[in-house]
N, C-alpha and C positions, 0 to 999 in steps of 0.2 A: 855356266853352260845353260843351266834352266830359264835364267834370265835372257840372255840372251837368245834362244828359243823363244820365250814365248812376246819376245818385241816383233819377231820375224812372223809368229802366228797370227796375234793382236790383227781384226778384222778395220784398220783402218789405214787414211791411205797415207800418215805420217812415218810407219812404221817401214814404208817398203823404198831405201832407198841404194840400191847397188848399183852399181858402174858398167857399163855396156863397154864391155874388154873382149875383143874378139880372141881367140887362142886354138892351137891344134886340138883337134879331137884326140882324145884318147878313152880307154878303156872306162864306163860307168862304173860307180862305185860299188852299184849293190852286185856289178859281177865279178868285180874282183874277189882275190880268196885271200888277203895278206887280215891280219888283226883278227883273228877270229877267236872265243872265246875256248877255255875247256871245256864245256859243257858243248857247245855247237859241234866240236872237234867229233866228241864222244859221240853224238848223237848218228853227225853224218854217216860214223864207220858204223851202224846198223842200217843206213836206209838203204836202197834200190837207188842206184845210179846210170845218167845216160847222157852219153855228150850233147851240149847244149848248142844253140841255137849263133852264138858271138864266141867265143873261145872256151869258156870257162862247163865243169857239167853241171848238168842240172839233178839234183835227188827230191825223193821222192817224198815227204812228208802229208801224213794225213790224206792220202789219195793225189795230191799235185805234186805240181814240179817248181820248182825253186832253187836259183845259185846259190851257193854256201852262203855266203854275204846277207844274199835279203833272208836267206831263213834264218838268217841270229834278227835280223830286225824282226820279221816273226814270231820267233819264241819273244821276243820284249815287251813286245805289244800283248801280245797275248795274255800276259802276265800281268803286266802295269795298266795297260784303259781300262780306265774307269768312264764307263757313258755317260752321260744325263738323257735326262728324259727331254730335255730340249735341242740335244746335237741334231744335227745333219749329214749324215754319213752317205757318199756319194760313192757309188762302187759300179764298177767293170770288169771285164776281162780287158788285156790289155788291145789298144787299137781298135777300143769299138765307140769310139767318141769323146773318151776321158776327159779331151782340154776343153771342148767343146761346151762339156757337162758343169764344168768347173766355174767356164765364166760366165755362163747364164745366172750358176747359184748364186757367183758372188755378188753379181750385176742385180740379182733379186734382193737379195737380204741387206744388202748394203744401200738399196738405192735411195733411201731419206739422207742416209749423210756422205754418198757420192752418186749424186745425180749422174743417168746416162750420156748426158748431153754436156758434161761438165771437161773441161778440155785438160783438167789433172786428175783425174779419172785413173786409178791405181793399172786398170787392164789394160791402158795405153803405156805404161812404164815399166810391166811386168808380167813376165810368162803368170800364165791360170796357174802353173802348178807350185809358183812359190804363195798364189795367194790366198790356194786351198792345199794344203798339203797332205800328203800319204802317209797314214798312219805308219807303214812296216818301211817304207821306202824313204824317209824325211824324220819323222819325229822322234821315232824311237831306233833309228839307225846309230852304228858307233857305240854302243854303248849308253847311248843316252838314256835317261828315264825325267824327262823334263815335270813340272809339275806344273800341268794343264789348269790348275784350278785358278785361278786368276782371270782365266781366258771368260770376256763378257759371252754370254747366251744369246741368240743364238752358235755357237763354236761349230764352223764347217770341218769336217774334214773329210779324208779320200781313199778309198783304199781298191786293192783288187782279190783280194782274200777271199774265198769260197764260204759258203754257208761254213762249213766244216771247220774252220779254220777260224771263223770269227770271234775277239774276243767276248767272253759269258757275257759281260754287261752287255754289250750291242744287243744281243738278243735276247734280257731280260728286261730290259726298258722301252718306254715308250718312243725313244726316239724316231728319226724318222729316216729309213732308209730309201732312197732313190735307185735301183738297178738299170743300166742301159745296156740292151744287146744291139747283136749287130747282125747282120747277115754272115754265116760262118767262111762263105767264102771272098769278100770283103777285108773282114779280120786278119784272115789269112794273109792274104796279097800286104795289107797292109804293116802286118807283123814282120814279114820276110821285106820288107823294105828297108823297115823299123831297125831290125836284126844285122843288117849290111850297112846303117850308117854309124852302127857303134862299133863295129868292127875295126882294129885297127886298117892306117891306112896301106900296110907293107903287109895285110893276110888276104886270102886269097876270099872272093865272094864265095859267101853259101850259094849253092845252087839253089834253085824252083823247084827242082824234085825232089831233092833231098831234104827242104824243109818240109813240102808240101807231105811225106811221105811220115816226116816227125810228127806233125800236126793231128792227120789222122789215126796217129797212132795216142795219142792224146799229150808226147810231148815236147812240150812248149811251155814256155812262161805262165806259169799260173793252170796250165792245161788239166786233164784234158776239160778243150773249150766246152764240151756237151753237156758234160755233169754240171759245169758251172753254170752255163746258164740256166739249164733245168734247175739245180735245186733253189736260185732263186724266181724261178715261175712258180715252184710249188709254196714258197714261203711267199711271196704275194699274194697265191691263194688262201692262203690260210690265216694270215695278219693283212689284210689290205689296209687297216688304219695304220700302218706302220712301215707298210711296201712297198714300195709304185716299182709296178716294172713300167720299160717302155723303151720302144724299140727304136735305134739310131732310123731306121728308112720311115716313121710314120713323122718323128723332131725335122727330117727334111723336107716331106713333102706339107705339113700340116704345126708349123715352126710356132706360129701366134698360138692356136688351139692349146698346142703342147705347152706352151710358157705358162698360158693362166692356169691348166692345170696344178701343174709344178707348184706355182705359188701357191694355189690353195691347196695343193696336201702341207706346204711347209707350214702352214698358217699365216700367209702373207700377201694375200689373196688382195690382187691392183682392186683399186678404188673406181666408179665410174669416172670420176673427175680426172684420175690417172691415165685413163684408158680412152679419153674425149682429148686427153692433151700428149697424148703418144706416146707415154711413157714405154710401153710395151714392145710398140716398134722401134725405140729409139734404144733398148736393154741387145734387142734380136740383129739392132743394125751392128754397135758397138762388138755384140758378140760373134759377130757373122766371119766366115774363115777367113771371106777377101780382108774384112777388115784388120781381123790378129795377124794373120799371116802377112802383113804388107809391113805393120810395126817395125822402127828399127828394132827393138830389144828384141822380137823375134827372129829379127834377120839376122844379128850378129850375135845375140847373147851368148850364157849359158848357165845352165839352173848348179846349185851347190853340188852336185849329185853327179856333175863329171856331162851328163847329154848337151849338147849344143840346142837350141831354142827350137833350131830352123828345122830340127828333125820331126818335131812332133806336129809338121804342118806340111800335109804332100798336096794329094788332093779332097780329099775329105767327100768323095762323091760316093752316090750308090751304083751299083751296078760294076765296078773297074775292073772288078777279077775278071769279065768276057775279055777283057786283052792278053790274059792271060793262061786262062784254061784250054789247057783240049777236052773234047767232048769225053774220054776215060775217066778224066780227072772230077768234071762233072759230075758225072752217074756215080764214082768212088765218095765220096764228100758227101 
């Protein structure tokens, strides 16, 4: 199993070869509740529980909210990562840019030995999220406890986990965590989309109010949104060699700026000579929505984990929740 993991993690583009099989949606894995551990069983029957958002509930751990499922991948992680001081840990709340986030990284750290302009280019053959993977949601899910050490340095990976929640090494090492927020009501909109296409196809739509109503109440996947993204603005402040926040609406309106940024907190910081021969723009073109979102493997795929490809590609604008708000819901948010 371990092996087999970490051919799937290995940051290069020979490793990434699965079949574009299109199939019915059904239920993601981390919200189903079958295979669950004794210890998670035990744990659940003490938390605070509240029905979730796709069919399954969600309970309360450590101040969030989390399906039975992904909080046994939780407790594993938590347990078993081990950081280095040279990871890359890319983190969100969920819907505030994630795939987005993911392929810029890979598209940086990988670009000496897959060039953006290269027509076998891993991002053209595969969702971001098999090729940065989620610590609680991919690696350590199932049971797993793969053994990451093998994996060459720079090692990306992804998570949505709250300061709170993070395993001890992340936050005793020097690695280098990335935060992206998002405008909360954006997220929103975006979530309650998100939430209706994992839904089986014979259950009834969540309503708009009835999420939006979860939401404010802080639950939701990973919620409440507020706390999460405050406690990583204050851990920015307080470790900025280690913490870049940075907000989904400034990566759109000021995309180039933000990229060289990124690279030099990673320590990979474009060269002039990079930057005179476009590598930059050509990392922002490859990464850009129109481009992922057109992919066939996006159009038809779908990632191990049960999501179809095309879900985590709507529109990716700022501003969309005005289609959707009334001025109450405004002022309330």
């Amino acid at each position: 199993m371990a092996t087999t993991l970490i051919s799937t993690l290995t940051h290069t583009s020979h490793d990434l070869k699965d079949p574009i099989t299109p199939s019915p949606p059904k239920l993601a894995k981390y919200l189903q509740e079958d295979d669950i551990t004794q210890e998670c069983q035990a744990l659940i029957s003490t938390l605070p529980k509240d029905q979730g958002w796709v069919l399954s509930y969600l309970y309360q751990y450590q101040g969030f909210w989390h399906p039975i499922r992904q909080l046994q991948g939780v407790l594993s992680c938590q347990r078993h990562f081990q950081a280095r001081d040279t990871d890359i840990i890319l983190i969100t709340s969920p819907k505030c840019g994630t795939t987005w986030l993911k392929a810029l990284a890979y598209a940086v750290i990988n670009r000496k030995t897959n060039p953006p302009r290269g027509d076998n280019h891993p991002l053209l053959s595969f969702n971001p999220h098999k090729s940065v993977p989620f610590l609680e949601l991919k690696v350590y899910v199932d049971h797993q406890v793969p053994d990451l050490t093998e994996l060459p340095s720079p090692r990306l990976f992804s998570t949505h986990l709250p300061v709170e929640s993070l395993p001890l090494s992340i936050k005793e090492t020097g690695c280098k965590v990335v935060y992206l927020a998002r405008d909360p009501k954006d997220a929103f909109i975006s979530l309650w989309h998100f939430a209706n296409k994992l839904r089986p196809q014979n259950s009834c739509k969540l309503q708009l109010e009835e999420a939006f109503d979860k939401f404010c109440k802080g639950v939701s996947l990973y919620g409440p949104f507020w706390d999460h993204v405050l406690s990583y603005w204050k851990c920015s402040l307080e470790k900025s060699n280690n913490v870049f926040f940075l907000k989904y609406e400034e990566l759109k309106v000021q995309p180039k700026l933000c990229l060289k940024k990124l690279a030099e907190f990673w320590e990979r910081p474009f060269s002039l000579e990079e930057e005179n021969n476009g590598v930059v723009d050509e990392i922002l073109s490859l990464c850009s929505f129109d481009n992922l979102s057109n992919l066939e493997v996006n159009k038809v795929g779908k990632l191990s984990s049960g999501e179809q490809n095309n879900a985590f590609f709507r529109k990716g604008e700022v501003g969309n929740w005005a289609n959707y708000f009334t001025q109450e819901m405004t002022e309330k948010i």
